[in-house]
N, C-alpha and C positions, 0 to 999 in steps of 0.2 A: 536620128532623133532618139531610140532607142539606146544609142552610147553615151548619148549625153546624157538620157535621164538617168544610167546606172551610175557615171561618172559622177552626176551631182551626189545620189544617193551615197557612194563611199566619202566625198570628202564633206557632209552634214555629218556621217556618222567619228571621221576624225576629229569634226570641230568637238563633238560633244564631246569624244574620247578625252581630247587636249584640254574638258574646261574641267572635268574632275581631276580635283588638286590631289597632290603629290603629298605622301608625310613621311619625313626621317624620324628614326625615334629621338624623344626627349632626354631620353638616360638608359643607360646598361648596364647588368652588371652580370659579370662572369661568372658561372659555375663552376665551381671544382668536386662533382659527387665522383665518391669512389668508397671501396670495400673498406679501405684503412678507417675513411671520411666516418663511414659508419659504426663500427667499432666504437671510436673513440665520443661518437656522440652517447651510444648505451651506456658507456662507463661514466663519462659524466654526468649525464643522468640519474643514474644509480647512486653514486657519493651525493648529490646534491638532494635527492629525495630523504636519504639520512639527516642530511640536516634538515630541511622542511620539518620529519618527524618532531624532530626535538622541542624545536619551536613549538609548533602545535602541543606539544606536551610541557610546556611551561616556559622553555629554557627561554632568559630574555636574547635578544639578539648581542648584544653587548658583552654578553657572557660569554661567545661563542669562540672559541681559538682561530686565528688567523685561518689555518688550512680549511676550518670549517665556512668562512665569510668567503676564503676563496670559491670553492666549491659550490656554495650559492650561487656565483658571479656565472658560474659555469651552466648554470641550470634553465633554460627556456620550458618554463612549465605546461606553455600552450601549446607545444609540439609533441604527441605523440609517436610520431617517428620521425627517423633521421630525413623522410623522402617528403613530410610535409612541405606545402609549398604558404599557407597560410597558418595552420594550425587550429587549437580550438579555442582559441580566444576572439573578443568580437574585432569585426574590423567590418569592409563595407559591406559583406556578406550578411552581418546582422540583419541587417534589414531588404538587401536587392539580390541579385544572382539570375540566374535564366533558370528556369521553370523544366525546360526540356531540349537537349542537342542531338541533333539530327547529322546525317551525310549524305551525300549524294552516292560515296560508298566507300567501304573498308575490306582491307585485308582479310582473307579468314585465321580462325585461329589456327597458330600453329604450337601444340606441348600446349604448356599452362600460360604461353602466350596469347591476349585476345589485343585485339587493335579499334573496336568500336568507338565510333565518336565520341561517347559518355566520357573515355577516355582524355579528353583534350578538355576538359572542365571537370576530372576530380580532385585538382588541386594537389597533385602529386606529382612530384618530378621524372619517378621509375615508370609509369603508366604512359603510353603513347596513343595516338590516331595515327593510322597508314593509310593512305588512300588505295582501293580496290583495283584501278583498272589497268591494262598496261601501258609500257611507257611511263613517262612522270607524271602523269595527274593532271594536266595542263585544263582548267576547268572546273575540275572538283573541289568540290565545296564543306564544307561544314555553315551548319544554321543554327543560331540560337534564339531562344524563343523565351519572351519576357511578359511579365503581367503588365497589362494597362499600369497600373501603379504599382511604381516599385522604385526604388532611391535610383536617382539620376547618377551615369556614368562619365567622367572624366577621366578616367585612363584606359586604354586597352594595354595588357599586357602580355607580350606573347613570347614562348619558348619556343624555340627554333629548332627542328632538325630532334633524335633522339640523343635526349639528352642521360643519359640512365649510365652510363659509360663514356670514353673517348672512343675505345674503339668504332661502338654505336654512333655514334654520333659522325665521325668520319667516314663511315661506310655506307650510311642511308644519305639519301637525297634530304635536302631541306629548300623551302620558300625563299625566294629571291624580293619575288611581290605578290602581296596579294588586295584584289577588288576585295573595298567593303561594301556594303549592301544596307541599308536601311528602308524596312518594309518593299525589300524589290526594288527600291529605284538607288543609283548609285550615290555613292558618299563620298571615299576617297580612295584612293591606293597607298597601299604602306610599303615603302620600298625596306626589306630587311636586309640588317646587317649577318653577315655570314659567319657569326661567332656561337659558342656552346654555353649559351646565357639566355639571361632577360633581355628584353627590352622593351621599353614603356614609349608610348605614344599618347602626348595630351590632347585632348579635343574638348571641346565647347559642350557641357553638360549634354548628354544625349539621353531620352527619356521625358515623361511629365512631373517625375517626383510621386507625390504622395497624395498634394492638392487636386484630384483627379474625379468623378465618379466610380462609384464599386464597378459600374456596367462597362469602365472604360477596356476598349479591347486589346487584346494581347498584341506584340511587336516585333518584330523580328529584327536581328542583325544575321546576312550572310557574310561568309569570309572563301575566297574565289582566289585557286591557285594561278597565277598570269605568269610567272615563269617561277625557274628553279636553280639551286645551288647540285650540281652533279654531284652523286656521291662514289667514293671508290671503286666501289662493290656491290651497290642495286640501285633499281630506277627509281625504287620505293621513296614515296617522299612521306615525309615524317614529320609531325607537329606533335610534342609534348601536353602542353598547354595554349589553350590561350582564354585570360580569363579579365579581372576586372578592378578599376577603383574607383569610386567617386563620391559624392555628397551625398547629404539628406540622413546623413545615420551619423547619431551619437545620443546623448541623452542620461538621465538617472531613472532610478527602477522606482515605481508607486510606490508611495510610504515618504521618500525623502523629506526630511524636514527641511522649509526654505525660510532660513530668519527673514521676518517684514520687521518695516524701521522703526513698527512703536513696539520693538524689542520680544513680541510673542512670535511664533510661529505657524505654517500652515504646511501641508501635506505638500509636494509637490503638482501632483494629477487637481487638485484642487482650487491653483492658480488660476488668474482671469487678468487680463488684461486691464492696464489701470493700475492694479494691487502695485501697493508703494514695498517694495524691498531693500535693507543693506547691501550696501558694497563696502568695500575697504576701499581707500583712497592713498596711497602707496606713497604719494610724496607728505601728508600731512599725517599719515600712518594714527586714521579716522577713520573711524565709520560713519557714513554718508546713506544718503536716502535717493533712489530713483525710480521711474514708474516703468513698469512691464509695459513694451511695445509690438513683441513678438512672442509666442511660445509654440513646443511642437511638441506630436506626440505621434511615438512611433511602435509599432511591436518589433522587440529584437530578441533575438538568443545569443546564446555564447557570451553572457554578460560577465564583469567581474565585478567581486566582493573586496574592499580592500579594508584589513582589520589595524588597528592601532590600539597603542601601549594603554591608551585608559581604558581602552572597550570600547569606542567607538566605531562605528562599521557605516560602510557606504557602498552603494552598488551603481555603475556606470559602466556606457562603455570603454574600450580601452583609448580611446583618441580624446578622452577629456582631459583637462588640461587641468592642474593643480598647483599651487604656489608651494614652493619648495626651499625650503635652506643654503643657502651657497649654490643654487640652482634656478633659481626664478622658476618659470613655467617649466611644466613637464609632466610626460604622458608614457603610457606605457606602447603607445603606436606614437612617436612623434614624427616622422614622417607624413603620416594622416593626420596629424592635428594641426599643419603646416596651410593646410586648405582655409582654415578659417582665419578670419579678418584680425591682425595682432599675435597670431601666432609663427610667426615666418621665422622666428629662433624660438627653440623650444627644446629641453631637455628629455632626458629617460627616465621614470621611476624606477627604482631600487629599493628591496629590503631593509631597512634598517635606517632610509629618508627619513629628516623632518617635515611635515607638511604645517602650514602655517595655517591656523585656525582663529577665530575672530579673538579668542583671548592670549595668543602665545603659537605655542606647536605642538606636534606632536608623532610619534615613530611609528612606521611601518612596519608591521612584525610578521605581516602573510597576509598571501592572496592566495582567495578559490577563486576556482572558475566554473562559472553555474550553466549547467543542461537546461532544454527546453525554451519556449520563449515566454518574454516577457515585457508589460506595457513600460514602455520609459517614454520623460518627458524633459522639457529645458526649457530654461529659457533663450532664446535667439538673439534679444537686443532689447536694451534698455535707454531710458532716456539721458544716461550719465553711467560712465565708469564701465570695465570691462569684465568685471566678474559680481558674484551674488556670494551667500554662505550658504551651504547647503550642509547638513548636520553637523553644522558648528565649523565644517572647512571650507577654507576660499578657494573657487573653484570658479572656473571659465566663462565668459560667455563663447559661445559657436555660432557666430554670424558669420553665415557660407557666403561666400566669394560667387558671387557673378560671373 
């Protein structure tokens, strides 16, 4: 009697094993970091900062000699170092991210090497987690720990094995699969590929968003080594990163002027649903009238300011989407702006774009990128057409995908 009740007991525990789904990743992409890699990112950074100055100091963009428009081209302003993995411009960090990462346990330090969990979410490629104990880890965990409210996740992103070198990367152990966890109870397993890259895994919005109580309680995801990639030269397993992408962030900064359609204007922060606004209407290339059906309001940081040839300026995140010259839509995250409903082709801002504004166009001559946070707002969805004018430029709607 006693064999059979254990016997039943392991094959209920395989059923359940067998019902949590399996997931390959969605997309990859290879890493090539190296000493060279970096060099050549300081130098062009450096020529390209040269031009920024000039601009800022009057010079039109038109003005500029070839070598110097090159040199722009070469310039990612939101990247402070060559080992960023996000940089400081907004993306969905704006508004979500985990609160606090924990392990079950880590390497000690070894020299000016530390291997602490914090590590595998500071968004840097050179910084790693090692798991503590020996043998491969088979078990150990990393936990990440999220606000009751906080922008809902659709991607996990995870870097594989030490990625900071080839050599490293070849000679530590890396995750094969790892159990995810959702507040403790099981969610799915990620079977990884055994390459010195990303790879993204999409899931079904995970989180409440924003629409939540202040009181709502924090959340956990764990992530649970189940097997491993052997590595040359130690049993040590290694995870880089692994961190995040998903909805509920984008938005204009308080202040934005939003044309309504009996031709005056209102604050953004100030909208109400109901309030009748312009759109442009692309094929009769008119200004039209629709009624606000959604709006959102979020606190972000990492915002940007983008400035034009008459002195016009607008502050947004970087995944809104703007009508462009020989470009249609485009963002300076167009990848992230690919989530929203009509944006599935979308271009990149550049320097020196025309952006198409309710009376004409007009040029991009420089972007900052602003510290600290700040309240933004959008509209979500309207009763006609897919964009509003927001200080006098035609600019997005962001009606997030289900």
């Amino acid at each position: 009697m006693k064999q059979i009740f254990i016997i039943g007991l392991i094959l209920i525990s395989q059923i359940g094993f067998s019902q949590i789904k399996e997931m390959n990743p969605t997309s990859t992409s290879i890493l090539d970091l190296s000493v060279q890699g970096e060099k050549d990112f300081k130098k062009n950074q450096e020529a390209g900062m040269i031009v920024m100055k000039k601009l800022s100091n009057g010079v039109k963009y038109d003005d500029l000699s070839q070598e110097d428009k090159d040199a722009l081209s070469k310039v990612d302003e939101t990247l402070e170092s060559y080992w960023d993995i996000i940089g400081g411009g907004c993306s969905w960090y704006c508004g979500g991210g985990p609160k606090e990462v924990t392990a079950s346990s880590f390497l000690k330090t070894q020299g000016a090497n530390n291997y602490k969990p914090q590590n595998a979410h500071d968004l840097n490629y050179k910084n790693a987690w090692v798991e503590g104990v020996s043998g491969y880890g088979i078990g150990e965990n990393l936990i990440y720990t999220f606000d009751g409210a906080t922008a809902r996740i659709t991607k996990i992103i995870i870097v594989n094995g030490y990625v900071k070198s080839q050599t490293a990367w070849k000679n530590n152990s890396r995750v094969k699969k790892l159990k995810v966890f959702i507040n403790d109870k099981p969610y799915a397993i990620l079977n990884l590929q055994d390459i010195r890259g990303s790879q993204s895994f999409s899931v079904a919005p995970i989180g409440k968003g924003w629409n939540v109580p202040k009181e709502e309680p924090d959340w956990t995801m764990k992530f649970e080594i189940l097997d491993v990639y052997k590595g040359l030269k130690y049993d040590d397993v290694v995870i880089s990163e692994i961190y995040f992408d998903g909805i509920d962030v984008h938005c204009f900064a308080k202040g934005t002027k939003i044309q309504l359609a009996n031709q005056t204007s209102k604050n953004i922060e100030n909208l109400k649903i109901g309030d009748i606004v312009s759109y442009k209407d692309f094929i009769t290339q008119k200004l039209k009238s629709a009624k606000i059906e959604k709006l959102e309001k979020v606190v972000h940081h990492g915002l940007v300011t983008y400035k034009f040839e008459s002195g016009i300026e607008i502050t947004s995140t970087q995944d809104h989407p703007f009508t462009i010259q020989d470009k249609g839509w485009a963002s300076l995250k167009p990848e992230k702006s690919k989530q929203y409903k009509g944006f599935e082709y979308i271009d990149k801002i550049n320097i020196g774009d025309l952006f198409f504004t309710a009376k004409g166009t007009d040029k991009l001559i420089a972007i900052d990128y602003l510290k600290g946070e700040h309240e933004t707002y959008t509209i979500s969805k309207l009763s006609a057409g897919d964009n509003f004018i927001a200080n006098g430029l035609i600019v997005g709607i962001e009606e997030i995908k289900n």
